[in-house]
C-alpha positions in Angstrom: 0.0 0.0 0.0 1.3 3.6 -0.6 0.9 7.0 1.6 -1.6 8.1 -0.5 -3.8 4.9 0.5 -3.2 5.3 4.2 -4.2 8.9 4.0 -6.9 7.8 2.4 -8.5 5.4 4.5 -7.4 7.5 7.6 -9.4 10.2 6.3 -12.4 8.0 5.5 -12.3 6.7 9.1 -12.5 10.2 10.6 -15.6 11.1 8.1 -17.2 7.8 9.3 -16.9 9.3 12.9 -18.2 12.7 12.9 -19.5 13.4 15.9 -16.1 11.7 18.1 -14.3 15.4 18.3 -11.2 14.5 20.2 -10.9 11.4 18.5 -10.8 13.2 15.1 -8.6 16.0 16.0 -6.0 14.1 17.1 -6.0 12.3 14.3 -6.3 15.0 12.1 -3.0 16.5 14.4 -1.0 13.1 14.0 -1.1 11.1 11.0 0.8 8.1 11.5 4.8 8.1 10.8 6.3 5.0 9.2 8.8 3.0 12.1 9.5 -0.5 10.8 8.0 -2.6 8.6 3.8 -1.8 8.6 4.0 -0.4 11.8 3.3 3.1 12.2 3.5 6.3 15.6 1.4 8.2 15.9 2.5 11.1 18.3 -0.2 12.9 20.6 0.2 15.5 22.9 -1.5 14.7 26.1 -2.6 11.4 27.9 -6.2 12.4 26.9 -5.8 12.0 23.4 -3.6 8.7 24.1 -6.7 7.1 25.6 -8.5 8.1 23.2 -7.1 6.9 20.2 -6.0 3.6 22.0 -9.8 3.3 22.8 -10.5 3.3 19.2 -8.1 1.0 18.5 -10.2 -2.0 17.3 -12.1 0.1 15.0 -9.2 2.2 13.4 -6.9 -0.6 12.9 -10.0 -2.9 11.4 -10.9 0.1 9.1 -7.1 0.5 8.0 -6.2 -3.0 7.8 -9.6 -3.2 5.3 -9.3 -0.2 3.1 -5.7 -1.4 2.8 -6.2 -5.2 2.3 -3.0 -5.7 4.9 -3.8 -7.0 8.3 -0.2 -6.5 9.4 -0.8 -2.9 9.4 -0.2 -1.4 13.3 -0.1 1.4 15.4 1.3 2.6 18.4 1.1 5.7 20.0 3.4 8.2 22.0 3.0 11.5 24.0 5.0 13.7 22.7 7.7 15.2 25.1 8.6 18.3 23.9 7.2 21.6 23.0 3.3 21.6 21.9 2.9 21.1 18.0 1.6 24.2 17.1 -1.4 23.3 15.5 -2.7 21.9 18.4 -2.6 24.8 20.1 -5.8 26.6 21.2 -7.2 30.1 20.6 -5.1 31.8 23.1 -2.1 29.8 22.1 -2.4 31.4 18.8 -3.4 34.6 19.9 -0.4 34.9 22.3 1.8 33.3 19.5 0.9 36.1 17.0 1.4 39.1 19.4 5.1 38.1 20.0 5.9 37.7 16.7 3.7 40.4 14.8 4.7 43.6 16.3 1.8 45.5 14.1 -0.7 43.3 15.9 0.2 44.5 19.4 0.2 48.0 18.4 -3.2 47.5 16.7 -4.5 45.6 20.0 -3.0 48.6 21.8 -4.7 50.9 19.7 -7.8 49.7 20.2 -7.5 49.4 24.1 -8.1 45.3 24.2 -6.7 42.9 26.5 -6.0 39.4 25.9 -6.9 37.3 28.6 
């Protein structure tokens, strides 16, 4: 199977589950990373999203292994250690993220007497 297949039927698994939020951003966060031979990392960020992805375990990997025709296809996952990815951070992440760097922001926040709190 190629990338292109994997992305595919990891994509079609989070369509097929809509209304499991968490479950699909984390997904959407950590598409799985080759390690050795069909089994793939995928890297989270907290011990929330670790439980549950490994909570939809039996479904994911029956969807994958399915879509893919390869029932040797695996997963394992890992909380990430270091700094939060930034696109899972949240609105004031961002917010915060964007003053720092974006001088012109801060002086238009200023401007307009806002606070960000």
């Amino acid at each position: 199977y190629t990338r292109e297949q994997l992305n595919k039927a990891w994509q079609n698994f989070m369509q097929a589950h809509p209304t499991e939020h968490i479950l699909i951003n984390t997904m959407r966060a950590s598409f799985p990373a080759p390690q050795e031979g069909h089994t793939y990392k995928i890297m989270v960020e907290n011990e929330m999203q670790r439980q549950t992805v490994e909570l939809a375990f039996p479904a994911l990997l029956q969807a994958v292994r399915d879509e893919l025709s390869n029932d040797h296809f695996s997963l394992t996952v890992e909380i990430n250690q270091g700094a939060a990815s930034p696109h899972t951070w949240n609105e004031r992440e961002v917010l915060n993220h964007m003053v720092e760097n974006i001088p012109a922001l801060r002086g238009f926040i200023d401007d307009l007497g806002l606070t960000i709190g």
